[in-house]
C-alpha positions as CSV (number, residue, x, y, z in Angstrom):
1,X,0.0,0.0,0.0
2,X,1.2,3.6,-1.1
3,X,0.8,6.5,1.1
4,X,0.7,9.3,-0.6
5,X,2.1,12.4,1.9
6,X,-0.7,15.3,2.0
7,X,1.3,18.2,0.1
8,X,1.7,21.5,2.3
9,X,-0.2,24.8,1.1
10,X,0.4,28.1,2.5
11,X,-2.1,30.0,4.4
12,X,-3.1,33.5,5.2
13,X,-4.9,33.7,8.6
14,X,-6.6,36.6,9.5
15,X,-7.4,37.1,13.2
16,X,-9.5,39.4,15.2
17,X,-8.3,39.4,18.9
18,X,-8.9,41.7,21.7
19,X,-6.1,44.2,22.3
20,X,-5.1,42.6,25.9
21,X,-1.4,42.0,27.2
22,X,-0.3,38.6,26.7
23,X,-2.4,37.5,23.7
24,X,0.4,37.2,20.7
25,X,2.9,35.4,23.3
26,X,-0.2,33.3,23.6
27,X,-0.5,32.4,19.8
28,X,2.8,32.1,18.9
29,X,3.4,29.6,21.9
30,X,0.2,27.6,20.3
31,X,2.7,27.7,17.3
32,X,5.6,26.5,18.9
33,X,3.9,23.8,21.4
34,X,2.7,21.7,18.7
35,X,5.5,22.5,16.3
36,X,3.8,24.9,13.8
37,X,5.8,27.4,11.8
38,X,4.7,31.4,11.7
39,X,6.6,32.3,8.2
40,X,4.7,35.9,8.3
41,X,2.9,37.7,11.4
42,X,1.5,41.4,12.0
43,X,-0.3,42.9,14.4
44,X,-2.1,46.2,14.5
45,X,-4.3,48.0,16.9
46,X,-7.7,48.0,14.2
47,X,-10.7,50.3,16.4
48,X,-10.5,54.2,17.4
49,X,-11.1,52.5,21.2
50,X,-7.5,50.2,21.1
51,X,-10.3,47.3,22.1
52,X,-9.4,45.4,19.3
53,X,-6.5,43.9,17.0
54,X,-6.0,42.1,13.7
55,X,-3.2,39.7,13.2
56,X,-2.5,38.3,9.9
57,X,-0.3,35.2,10.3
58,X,1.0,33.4,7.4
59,X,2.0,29.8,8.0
60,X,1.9,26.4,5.6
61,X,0.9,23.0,6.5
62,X,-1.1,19.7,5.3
63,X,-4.9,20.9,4.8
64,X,-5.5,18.9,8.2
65,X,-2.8,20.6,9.9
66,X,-4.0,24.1,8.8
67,X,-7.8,22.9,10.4
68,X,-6.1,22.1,13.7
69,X,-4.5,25.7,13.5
70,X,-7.8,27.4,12.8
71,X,-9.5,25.2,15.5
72,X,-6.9,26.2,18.4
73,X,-7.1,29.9,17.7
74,X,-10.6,29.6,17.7
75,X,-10.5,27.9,21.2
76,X,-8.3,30.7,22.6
77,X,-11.0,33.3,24.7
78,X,-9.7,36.3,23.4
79,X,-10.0,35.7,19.9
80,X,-13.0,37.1,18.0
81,X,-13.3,35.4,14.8
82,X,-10.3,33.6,13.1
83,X,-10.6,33.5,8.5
84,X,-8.4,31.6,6.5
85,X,-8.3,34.6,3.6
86,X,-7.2,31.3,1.3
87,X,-10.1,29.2,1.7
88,X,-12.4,32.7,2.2
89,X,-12.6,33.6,-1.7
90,X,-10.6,36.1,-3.3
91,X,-8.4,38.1,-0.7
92,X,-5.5,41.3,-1.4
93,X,-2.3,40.5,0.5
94,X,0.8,43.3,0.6
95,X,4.0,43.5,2.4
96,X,6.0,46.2,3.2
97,X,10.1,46.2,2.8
98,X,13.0,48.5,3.6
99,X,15.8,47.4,1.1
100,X,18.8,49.1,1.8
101,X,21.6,49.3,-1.3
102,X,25.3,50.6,-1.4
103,X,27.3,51.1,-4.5
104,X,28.5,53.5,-7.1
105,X,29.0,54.1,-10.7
106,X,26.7,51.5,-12.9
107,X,25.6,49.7,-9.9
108,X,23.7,52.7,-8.9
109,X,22.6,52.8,-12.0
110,X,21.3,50.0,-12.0
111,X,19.6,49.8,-8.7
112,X,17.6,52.9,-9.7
113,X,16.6,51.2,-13.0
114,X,15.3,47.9,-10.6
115,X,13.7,50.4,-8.7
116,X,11.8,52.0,-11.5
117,X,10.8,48.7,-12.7
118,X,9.2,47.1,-9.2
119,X,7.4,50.5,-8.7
120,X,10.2,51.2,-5.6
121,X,10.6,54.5,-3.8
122,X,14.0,56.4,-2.6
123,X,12.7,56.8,0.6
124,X,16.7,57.8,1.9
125,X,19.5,58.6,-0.4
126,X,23.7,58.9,0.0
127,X,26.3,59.5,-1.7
128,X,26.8,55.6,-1.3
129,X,23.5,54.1,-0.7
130,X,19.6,54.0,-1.4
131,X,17.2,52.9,1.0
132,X,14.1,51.6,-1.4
133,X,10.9,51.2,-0.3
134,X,8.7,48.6,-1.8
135,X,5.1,47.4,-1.5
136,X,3.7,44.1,-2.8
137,X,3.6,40.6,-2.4
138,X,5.8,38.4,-1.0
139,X,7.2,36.9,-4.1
140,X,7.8,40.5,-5.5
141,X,9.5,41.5,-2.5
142,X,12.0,38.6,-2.8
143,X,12.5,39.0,-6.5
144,X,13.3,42.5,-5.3
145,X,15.7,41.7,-2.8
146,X,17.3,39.1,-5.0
147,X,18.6,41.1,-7.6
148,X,19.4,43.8,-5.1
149,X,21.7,41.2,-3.4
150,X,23.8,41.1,-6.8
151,X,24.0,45.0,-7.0
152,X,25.1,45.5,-3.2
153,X,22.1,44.5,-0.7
154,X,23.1,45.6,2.8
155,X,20.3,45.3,4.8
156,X,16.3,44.4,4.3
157,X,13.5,45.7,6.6
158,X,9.7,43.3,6.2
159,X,6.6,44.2,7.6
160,X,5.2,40.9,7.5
161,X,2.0,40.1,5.0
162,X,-1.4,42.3,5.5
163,X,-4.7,40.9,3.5
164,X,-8.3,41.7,3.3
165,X,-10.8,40.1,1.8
166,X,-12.2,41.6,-1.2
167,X,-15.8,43.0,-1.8
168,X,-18.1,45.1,0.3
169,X,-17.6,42.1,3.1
170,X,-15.7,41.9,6.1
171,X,-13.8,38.5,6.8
């Protein structure tokens, strides 16, 4: 008999908690107890009254494994309402990066020309260095940074992923 190993898929979880000490040492130690990786996580204070956060984890797993997840957040008291933006329908996701670049000459060049090209802004300039800023996905952010990294990459700054659902709808 074959067993055929369930593939991992990545997930974008998108929790609304209330804003209380304690309660992201709380998830990310559901994460680490039962050996779950976070590969993204944000947090952000989301109501004029600082009652409530949303924190957008982005982790990958077996389907099973990513039910489990959603299960045990949803069994923690101070979260509201847990959505798997994946499963939810179509959802925008954007990250954030600082990408720091020395050089001089045609590497400068160069970097400004990347720049241009992945919508980038010169946030800070030098006589030796750009600090870029980027929006985007994840995968655009790493292209990014990759061919930065053969110009002069110094440094890189990440936000972490951010998604909404999209339509009229909250998630």
């Amino acid at each position: 008999m074959h067993i055929q190993e369930e593939l991992s898929e990545r997930h974008v979880l998108s929790l609304t908690v209330a804003n209380e000490a304690g309660i992201l040492a709380r998830i990310a130690g559901l994460f680490t107890a039962r050996g779950y990786n976070i590969d993204s996580l944000t947090v952000a204070d989301i109501t004029t009254d600082h009652a409530i956060s949303r924190i957008t984890i982005v982790t990958v797993g077996p389907p099973k494994v990513i039910d489990q997840i959603i299960a045990q957040l949803e069994r923690l008291v101070p979260v509201h309402k847990v959505t798997d933006l994946t499963e939810a329908g179509p959802f925008v996701e954007r990250e954030l990066a600082l990408v720091k670049v020395a050089g001089t000459g045609e590497d400068r060049i160069e970097a400004l020309r990347l720049a241009d090209v992945f919508r980038a802004k010169v946030v800070d300039t030098t006589i030796g260095s750009f600090i870029f800023e980027i929006t985007g996905t994840t995968e655009k952010i790493d292209n990014f940074v990759a061919l930065m990294r053969q110009i002069g990459l110094v440094e890189v700054g990440r936000t972490g992923v951010v998604g909404l659902t999209r339509g009229r709808d909250a998630a």
